[in-house]
C-alpha positions in Angstrom: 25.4 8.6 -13.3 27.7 6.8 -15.6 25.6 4.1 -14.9 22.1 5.3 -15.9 23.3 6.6 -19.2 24.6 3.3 -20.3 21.7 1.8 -19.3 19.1 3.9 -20.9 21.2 4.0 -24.1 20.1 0.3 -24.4 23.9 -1.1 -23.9 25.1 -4.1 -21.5 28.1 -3.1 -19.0 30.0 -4.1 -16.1 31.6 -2.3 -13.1 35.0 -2.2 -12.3 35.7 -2.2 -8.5 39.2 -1.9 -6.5 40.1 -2.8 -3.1 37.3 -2.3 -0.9 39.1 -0.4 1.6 38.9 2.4 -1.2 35.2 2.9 0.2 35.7 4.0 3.3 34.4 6.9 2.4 30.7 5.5 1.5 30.2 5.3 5.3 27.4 2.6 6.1 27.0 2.3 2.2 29.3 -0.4 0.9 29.8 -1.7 -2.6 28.1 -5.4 -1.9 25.0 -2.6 -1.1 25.7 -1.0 -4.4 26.0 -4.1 -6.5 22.7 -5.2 -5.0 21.0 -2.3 -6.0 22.2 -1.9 -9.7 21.4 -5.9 -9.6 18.0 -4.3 -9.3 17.9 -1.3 -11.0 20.0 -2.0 -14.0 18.7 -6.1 -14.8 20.6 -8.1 -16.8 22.0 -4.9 -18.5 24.2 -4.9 -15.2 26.9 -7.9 -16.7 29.2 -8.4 -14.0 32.0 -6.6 -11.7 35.3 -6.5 -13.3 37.2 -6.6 -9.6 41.0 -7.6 -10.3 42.9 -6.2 -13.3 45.3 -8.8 -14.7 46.2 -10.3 -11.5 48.6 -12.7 -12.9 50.7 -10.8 -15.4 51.2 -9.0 -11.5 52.4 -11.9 -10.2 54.6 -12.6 -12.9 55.9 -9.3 -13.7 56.6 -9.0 -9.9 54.4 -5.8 -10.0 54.1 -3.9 -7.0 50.9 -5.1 -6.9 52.3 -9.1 -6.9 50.7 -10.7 -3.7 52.8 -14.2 -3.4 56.5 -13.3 -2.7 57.7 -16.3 -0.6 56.8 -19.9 -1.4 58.3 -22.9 -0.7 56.9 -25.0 -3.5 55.2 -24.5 -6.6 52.4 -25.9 -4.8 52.5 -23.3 -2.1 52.5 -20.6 -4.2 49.6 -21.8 -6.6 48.1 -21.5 -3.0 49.3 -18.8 -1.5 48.0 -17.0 -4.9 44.5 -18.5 -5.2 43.8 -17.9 -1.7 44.5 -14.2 -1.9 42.5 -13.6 -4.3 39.8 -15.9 -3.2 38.7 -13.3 -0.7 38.0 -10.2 -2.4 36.0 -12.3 -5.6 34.1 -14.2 -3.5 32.9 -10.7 -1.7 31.1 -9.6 -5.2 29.8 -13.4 -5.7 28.2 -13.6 -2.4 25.8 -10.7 -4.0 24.8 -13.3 -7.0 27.2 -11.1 -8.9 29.3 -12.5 -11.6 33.1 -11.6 -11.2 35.6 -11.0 -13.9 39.1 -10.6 -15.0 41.6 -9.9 -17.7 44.7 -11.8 -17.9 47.5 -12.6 -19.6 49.1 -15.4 -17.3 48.3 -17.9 -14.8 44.5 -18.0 -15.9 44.0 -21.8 -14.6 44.8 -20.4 -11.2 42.7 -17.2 -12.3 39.8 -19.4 -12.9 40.3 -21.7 -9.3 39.6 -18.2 -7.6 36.0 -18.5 -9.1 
């Protein structure tokens, strides 16, 4: 594993996780399970779970992957946005893990996810 190498080579890392519906195929295994374990097995060489790649510069760009299309206010769409992404980091913290990003817009709302 990708994993083990890193590790045993004496270097720090962190994991980057999509959607979680992209795990179906673990069956009864789910990544919360996973991050557990290298949590474990790995120490504090295991950093943190990257989970959401520049979700802002998404919004912003109107990617296909932007997730507030229709506000009514700025207020409802600071919102609308940090409640979206609330979900899926608060998954990974509810392992003790620390969750990460990379942005290059909207990082106060970034950092109001957690």
């Amino acid at each position: 594993m990708s994993c083990d190498y890193i590790y045993n080579s004496g270097l720090h890392f962190i994991v980057l996780f999509t959607n979680i519906s992209q795990y179906a195929s673990w069956q009864d295994y789910t990544p919360a399970q996973w991050v557990s374990s290298a949590q474990q097995k790995y120490g504090n060489k295991f950093l943190a779970v990257y989970r959401w790649d520049e979700p802002g510069g998404d919004q912003l760009d109107h990617s296909r992957y932007q997730e507030v299309k229709n506000a009514s206010s700025y207020t409802d769409a600071a919102s609308q946005y940090v409640n979206v992404l609330k979900e899926p980091v608060q998954y990974y913290q509810n392992t003790c893990a620390t969750v990460v990003t990379a942005d290059y817009g909207l990082y106060w709302f970034d950092y109001k996810v957690g």
